[in-house]
VOLOZA-200430 format. One line per field, with one value per atom (N, C-alpha, C): residue in three letters; atom name; x, y, z. Coordinates in Angstrom, 3 decimals. Layout:
// VOLOZA-200430
residuo <- c(ALA,...)
atomo <- c(CA,...)
c1 <- c(X,...)
c2 <- c(Y,...)
c3 <- c(Z,...)
***
This chain:
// VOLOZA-200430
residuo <- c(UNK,UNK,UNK,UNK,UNK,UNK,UNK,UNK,UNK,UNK,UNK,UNK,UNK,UNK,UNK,UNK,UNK,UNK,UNK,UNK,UNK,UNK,UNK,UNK,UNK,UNK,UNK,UNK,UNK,UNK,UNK,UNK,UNK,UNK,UNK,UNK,UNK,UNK,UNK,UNK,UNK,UNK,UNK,UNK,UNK,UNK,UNK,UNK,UNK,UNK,UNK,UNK,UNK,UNK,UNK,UNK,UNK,UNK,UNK,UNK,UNK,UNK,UNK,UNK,UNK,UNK,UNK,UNK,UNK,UNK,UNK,UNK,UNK,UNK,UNK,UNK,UNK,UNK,UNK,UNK,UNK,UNK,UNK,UNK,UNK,UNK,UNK,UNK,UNK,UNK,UNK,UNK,UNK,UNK,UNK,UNK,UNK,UNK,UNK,UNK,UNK,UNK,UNK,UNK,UNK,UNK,UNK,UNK,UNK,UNK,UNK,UNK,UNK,UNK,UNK,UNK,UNK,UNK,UNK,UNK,UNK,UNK,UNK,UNK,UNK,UNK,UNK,UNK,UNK,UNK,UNK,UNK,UNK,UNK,UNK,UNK,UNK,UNK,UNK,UNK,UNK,UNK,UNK,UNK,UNK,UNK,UNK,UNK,UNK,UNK,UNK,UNK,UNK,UNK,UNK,UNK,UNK,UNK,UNK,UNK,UNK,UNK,UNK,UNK,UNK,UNK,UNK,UNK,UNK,UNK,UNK,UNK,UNK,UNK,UNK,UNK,UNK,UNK,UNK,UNK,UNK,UNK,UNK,UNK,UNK,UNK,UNK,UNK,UNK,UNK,UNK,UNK,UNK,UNK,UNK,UNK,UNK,UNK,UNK,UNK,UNK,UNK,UNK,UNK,UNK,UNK,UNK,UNK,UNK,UNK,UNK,UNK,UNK,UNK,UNK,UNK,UNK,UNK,UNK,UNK,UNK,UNK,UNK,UNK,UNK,UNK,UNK,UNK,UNK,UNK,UNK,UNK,UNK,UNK,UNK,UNK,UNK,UNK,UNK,UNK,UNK,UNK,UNK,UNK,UNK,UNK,UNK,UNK,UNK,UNK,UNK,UNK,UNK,UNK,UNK,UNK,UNK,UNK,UNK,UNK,UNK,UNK,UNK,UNK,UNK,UNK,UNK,UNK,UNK,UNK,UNK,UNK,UNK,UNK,UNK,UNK,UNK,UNK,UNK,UNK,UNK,UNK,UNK,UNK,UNK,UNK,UNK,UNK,UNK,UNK,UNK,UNK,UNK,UNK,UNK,UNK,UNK,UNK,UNK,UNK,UNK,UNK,UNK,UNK,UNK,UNK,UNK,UNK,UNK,UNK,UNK,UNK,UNK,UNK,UNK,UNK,UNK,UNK,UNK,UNK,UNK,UNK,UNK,UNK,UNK,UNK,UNK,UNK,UNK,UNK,UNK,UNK,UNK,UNK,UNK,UNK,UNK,UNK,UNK,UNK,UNK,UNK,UNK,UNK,UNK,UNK,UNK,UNK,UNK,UNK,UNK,UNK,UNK,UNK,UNK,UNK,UNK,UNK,UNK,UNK,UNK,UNK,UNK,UNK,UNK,UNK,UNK,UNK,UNK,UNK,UNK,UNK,UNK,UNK,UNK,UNK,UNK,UNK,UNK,UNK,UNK,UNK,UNK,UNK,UNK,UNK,UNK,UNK,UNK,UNK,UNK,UNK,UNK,UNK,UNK,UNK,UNK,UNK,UNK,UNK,UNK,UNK,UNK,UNK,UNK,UNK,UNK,UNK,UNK,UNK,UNK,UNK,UNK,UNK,UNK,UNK,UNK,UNK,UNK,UNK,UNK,UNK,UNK,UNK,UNK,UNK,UNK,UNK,UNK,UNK,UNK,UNK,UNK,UNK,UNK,UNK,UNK,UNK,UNK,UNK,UNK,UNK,UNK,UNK,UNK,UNK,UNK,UNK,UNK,UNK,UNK,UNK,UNK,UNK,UNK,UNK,UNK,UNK,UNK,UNK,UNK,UNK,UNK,UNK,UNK,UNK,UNK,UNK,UNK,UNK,UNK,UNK,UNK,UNK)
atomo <- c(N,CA,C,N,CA,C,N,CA,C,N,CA,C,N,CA,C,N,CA,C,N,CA,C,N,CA,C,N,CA,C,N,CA,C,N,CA,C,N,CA,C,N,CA,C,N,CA,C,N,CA,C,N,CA,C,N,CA,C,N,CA,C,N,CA,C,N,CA,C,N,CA,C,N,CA,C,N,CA,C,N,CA,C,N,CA,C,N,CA,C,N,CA,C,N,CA,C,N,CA,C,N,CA,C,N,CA,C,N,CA,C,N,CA,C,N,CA,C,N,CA,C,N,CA,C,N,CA,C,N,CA,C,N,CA,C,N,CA,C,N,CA,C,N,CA,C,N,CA,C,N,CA,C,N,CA,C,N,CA,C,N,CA,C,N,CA,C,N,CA,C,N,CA,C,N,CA,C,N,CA,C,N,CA,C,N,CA,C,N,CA,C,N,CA,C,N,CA,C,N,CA,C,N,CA,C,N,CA,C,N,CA,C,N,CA,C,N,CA,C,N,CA,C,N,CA,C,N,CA,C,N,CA,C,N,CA,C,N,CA,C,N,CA,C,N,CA,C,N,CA,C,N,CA,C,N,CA,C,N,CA,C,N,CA,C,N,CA,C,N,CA,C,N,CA,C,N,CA,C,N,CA,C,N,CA,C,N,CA,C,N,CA,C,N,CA,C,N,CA,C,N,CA,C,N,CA,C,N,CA,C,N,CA,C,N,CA,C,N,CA,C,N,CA,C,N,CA,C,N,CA,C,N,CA,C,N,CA,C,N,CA,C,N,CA,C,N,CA,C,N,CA,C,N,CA,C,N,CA,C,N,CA,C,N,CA,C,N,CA,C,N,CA,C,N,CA,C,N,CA,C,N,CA,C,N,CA,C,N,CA,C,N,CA,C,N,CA,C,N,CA,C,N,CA,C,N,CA,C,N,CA,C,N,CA,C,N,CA,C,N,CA,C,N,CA,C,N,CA,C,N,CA,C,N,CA,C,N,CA,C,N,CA,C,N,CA,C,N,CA,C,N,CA,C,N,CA,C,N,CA,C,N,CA,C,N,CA,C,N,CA,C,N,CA,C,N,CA,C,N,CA,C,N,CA,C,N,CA,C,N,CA,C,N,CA,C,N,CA,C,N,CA,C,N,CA,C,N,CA,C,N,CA,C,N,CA,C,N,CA,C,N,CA,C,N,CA,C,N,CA,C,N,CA,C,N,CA,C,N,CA,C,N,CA,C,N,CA,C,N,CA,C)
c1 <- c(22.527,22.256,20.830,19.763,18.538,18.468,18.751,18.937,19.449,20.025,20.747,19.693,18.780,18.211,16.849,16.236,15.455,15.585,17.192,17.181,17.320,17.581,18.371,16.987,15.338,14.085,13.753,13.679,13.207,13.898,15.230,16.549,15.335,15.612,14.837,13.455,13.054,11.107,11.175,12.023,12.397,12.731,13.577,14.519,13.322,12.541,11.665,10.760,9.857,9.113,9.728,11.098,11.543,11.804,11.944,11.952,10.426,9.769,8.303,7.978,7.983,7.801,8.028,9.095,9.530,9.462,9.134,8.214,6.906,6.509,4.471,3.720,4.968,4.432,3.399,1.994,1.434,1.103,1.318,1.658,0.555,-0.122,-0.900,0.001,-0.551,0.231,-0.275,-1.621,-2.462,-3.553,-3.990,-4.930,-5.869,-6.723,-8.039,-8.796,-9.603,-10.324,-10.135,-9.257,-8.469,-7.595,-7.337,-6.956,-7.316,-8.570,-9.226,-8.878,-9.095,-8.445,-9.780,-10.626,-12.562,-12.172,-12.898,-12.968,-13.908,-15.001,-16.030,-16.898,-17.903,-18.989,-20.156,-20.450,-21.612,-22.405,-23.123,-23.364,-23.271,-22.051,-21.337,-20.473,-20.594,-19.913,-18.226,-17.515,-15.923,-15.413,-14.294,-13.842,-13.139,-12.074,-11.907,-12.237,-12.273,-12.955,-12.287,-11.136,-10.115,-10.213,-10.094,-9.450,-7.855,-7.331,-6.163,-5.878,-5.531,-5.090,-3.758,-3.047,-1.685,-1.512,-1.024,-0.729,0.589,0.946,2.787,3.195,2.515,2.911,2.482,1.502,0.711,-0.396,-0.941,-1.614,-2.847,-2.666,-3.113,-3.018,-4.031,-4.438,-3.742,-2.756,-1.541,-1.913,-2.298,-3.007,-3.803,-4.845,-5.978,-6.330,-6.274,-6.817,-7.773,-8.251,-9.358,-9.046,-9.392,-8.563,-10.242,-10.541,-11.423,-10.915,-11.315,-10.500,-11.802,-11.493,-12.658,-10.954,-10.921,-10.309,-8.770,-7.952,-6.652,-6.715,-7.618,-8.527,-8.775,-7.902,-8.791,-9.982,-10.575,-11.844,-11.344,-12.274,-12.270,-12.551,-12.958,-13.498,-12.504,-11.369,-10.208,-9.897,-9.266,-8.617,-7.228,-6.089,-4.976,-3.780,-2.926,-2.057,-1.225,-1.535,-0.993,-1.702,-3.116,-4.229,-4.006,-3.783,-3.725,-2.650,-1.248,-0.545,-0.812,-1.316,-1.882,-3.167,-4.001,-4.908,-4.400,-3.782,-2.787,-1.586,-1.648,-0.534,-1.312,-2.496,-3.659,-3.852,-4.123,-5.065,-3.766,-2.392,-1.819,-1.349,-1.407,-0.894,-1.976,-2.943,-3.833,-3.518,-2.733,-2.148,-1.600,-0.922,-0.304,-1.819,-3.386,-4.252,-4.545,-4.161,-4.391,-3.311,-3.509,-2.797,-1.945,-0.810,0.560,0.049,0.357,-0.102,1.452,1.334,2.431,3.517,4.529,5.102,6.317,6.194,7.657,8.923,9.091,9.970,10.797,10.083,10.741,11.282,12.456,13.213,13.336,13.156,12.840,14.050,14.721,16.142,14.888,15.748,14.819,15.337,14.877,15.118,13.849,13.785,12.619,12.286,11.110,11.482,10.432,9.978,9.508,7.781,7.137,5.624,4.979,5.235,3.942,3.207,1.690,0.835,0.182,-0.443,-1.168,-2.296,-3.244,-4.620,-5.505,-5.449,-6.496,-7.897,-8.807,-9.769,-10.955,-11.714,-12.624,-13.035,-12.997,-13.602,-12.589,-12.656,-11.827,-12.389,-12.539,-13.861,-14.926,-15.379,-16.144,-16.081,-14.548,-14.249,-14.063,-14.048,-13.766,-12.056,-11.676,-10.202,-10.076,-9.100,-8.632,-7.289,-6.332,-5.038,-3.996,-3.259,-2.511,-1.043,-0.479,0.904,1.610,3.108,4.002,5.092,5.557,7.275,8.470,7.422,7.585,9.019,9.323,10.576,11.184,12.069,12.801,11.300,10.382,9.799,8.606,8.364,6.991,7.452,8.847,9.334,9.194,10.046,9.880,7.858,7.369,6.080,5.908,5.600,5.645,6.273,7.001,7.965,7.262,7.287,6.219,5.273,4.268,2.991,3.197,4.432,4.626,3.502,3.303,2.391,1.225,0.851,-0.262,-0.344,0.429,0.642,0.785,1.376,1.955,3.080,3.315,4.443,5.129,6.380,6.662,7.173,6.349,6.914,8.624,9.112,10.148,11.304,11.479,11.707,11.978,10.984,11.488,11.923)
c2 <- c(-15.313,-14.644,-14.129,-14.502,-14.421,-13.412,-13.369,-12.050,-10.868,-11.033,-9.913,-9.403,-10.212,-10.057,-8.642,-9.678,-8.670,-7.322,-7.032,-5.989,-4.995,-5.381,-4.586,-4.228,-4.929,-4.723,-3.347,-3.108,-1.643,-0.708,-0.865,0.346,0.396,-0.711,-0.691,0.148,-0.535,0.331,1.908,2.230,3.513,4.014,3.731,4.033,3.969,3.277,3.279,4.380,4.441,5.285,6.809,7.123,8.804,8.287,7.730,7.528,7.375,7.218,7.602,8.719,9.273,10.230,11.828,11.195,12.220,11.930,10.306,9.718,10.328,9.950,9.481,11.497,12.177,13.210,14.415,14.538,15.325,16.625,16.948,17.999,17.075,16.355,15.736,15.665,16.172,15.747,14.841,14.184,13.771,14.351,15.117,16.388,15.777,16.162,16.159,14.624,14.445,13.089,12.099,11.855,10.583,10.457,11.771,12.066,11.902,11.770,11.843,10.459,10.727,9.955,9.557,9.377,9.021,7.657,6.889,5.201,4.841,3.884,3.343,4.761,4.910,5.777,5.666,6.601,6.630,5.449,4.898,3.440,2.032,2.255,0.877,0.670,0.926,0.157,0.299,-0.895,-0.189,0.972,1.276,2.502,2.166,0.696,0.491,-0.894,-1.077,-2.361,-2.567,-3.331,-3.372,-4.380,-4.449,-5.639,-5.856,-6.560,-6.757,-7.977,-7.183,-8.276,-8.126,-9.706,-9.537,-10.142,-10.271,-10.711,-10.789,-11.799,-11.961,-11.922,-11.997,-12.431,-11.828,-10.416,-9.575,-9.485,-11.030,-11.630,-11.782,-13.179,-13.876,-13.634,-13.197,-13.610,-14.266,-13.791,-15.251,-15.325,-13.977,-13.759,-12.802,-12.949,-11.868,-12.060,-10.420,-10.614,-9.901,-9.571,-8.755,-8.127,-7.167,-6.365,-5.154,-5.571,-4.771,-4.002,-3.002,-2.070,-1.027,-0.830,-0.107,0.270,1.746,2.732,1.751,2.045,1.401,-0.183,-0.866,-2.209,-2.912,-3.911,-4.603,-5.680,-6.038,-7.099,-7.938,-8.861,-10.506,-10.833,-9.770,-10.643,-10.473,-9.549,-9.708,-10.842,-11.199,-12.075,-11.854,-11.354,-10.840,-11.244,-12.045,-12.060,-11.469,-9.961,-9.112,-8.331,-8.299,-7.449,-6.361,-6.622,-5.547,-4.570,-5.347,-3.980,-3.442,-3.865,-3.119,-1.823,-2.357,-1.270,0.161,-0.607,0.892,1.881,0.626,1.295,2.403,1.894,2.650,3.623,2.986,4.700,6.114,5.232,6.157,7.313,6.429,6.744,6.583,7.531,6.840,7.875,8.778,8.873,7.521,6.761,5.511,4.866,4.874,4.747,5.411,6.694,7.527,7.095,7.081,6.927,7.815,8.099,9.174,9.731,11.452,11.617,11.947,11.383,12.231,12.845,13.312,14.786,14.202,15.269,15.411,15.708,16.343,17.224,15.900,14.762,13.359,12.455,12.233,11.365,9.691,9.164,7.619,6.421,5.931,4.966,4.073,3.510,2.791,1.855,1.396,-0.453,-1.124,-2.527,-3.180,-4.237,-4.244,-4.899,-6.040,-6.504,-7.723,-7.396,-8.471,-7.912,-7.851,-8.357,-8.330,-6.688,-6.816,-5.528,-5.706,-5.231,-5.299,-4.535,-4.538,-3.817,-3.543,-2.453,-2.496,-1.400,-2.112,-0.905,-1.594,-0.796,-0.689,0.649,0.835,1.868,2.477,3.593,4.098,5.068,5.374,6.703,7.029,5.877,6.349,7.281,7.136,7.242,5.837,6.233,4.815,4.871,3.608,3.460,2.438,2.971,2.057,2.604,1.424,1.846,0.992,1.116,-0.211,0.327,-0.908,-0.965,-1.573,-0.836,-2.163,-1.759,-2.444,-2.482,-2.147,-0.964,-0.831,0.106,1.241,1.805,2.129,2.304,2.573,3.512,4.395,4.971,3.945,2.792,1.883,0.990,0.573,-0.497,0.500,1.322,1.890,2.322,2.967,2.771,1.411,0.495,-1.244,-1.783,-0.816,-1.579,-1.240,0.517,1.316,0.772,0.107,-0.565,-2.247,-2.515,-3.845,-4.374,-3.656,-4.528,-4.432,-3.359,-4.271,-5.093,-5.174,-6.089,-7.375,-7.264,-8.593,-9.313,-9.430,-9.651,-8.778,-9.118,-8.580,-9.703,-10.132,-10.982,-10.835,-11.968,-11.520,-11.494,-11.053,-10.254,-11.231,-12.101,-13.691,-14.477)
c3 <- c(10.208,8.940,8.897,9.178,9.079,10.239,11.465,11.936,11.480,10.765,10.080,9.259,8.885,7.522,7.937,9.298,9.832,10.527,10.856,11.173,9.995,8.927,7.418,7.201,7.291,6.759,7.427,8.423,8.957,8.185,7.875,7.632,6.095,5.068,3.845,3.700,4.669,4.712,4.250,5.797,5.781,4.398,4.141,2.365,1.843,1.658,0.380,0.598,1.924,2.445,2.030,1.927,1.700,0.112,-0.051,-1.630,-2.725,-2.238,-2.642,-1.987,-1.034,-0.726,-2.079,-2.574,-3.765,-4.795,-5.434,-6.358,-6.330,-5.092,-5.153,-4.770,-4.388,-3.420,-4.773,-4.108,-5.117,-4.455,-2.980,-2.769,-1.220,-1.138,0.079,0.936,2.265,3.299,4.387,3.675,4.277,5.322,4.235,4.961,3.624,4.095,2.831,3.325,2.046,2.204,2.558,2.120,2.453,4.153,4.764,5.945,6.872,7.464,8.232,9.013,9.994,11.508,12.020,11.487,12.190,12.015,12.873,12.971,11.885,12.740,11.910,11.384,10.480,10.099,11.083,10.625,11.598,11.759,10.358,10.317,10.551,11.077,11.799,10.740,9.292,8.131,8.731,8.177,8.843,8.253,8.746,8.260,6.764,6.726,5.927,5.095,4.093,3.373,2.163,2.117,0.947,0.445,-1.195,-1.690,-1.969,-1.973,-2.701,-3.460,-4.885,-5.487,-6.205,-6.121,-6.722,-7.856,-8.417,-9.715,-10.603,-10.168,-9.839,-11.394,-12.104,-13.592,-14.362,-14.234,-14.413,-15.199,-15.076,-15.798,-15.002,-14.341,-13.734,-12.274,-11.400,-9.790,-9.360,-8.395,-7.744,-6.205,-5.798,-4.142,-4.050,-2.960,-2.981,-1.464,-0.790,0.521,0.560,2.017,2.213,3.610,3.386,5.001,5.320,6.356,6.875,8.589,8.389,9.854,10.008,11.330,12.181,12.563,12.484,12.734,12.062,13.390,13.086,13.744,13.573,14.125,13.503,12.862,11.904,12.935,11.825,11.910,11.556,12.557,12.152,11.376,10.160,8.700,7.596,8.100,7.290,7.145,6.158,5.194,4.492,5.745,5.585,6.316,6.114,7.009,7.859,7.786,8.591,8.814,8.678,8.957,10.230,11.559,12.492,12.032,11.259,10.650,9.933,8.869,7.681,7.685,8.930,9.325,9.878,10.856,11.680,10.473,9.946,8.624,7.762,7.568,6.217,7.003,8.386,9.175,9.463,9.518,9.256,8.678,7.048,5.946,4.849,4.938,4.199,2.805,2.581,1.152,0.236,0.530,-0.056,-0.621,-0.171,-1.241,-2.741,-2.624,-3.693,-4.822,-5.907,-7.459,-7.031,-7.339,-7.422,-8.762,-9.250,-10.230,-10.821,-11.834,-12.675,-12.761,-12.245,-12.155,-12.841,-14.103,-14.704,-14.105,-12.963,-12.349,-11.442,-11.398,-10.960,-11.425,-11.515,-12.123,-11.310,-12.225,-11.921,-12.230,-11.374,-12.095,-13.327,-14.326,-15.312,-14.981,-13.855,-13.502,-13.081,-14.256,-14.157,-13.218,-12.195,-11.113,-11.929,-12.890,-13.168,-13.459,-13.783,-14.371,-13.401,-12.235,-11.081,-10.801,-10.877,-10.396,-9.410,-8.388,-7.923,-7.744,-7.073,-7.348,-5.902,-5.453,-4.401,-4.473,-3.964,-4.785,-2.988,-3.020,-2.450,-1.392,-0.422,0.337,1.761,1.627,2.832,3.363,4.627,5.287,4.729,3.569,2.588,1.341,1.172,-0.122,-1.136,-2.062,-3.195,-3.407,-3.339,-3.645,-4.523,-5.342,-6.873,-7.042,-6.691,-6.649,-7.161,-8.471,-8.756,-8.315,-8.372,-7.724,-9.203,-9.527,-10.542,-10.368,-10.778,-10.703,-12.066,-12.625,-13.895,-13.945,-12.991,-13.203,-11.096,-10.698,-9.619,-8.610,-9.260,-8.146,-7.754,-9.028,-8.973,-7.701,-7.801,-6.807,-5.607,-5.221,-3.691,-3.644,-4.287,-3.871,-3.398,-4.251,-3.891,-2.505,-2.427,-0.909,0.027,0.141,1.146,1.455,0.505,0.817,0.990,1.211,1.443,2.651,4.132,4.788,4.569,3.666,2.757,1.595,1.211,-0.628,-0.006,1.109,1.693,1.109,-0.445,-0.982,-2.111,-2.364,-3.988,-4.775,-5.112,-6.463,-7.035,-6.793,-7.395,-6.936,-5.498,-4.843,-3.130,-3.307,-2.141,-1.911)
***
């Protein structure tokens, strides 16, 4: 059974990944600021320097990591349990930092995946990132899934 379970997780990712894609899409194709494929800065600082925080109850702090990456590399000063994926993941996809804006023209199932938010904010190529995650209607959850190897969990949902 539990084999089963892990092969069904890739098929899911996927699903969620084209399903935000037409939620989260603001016309980025991951070109612009946030795009850029450069490692560390010139300075040594890493490329990336994240917080994350979760908050299963949408209250209260339930987990908080720290993910630092020199290119698609994390560092030893991460504080992530999946840190080397999550780096290669960001340097990939480094749209999934940016807020999704708005768009009327997207229709959302109204299913509530529970109060948990999460929060990541700190620095990417030397941009500033502040990005919440919720599970407030059908496009909040597939965003939420997409960024699963960085959230690390979904409340709720284990």
């Amino acid at each position: 059974m539990r084999a089963n379970v892990h092969s069904i997780i890739p098929a899911l990712l996927l699903g969620a990944a084209v399903v935000l894609t037409g939620c989260a899409g603001d016309g980025n194709t991951g070109g612009g600021s946030m795009g850029s494929s450069a490692s560390a800065s010139s300075d040594g600082a890493p490329s990336a320097d994240l917080q994350i925080s979760i908050l299963a109850d949408g209250t209260n702090e339930s987990d908080h990591y720290s993910l630092q990456c020199n290119g698609a590399h994390a560092l030893e000063t991460s504080a992530h349990p999946h840190a080397a994926e999550a780096c290669a993941w960001v340097e990939k996809e480094p749209k999934i930092l940016k807020q999704p804006k708005p768009d009327a023209k997207i229709a959302c199932t109204e299913q509530y995946g529970g109060p948990a938010v999460a929060r990541v904010s700190g620095t990417f190529h030397g941009q500033a990132v502040e990005r919440g995650f919720d599970l407030a209607n059908g496009c909040s959850i597939a965003q939420w899934q997409s960024a699963l190897v960085l959230l690390v969990l979904q409340p709720g949902l284990q």
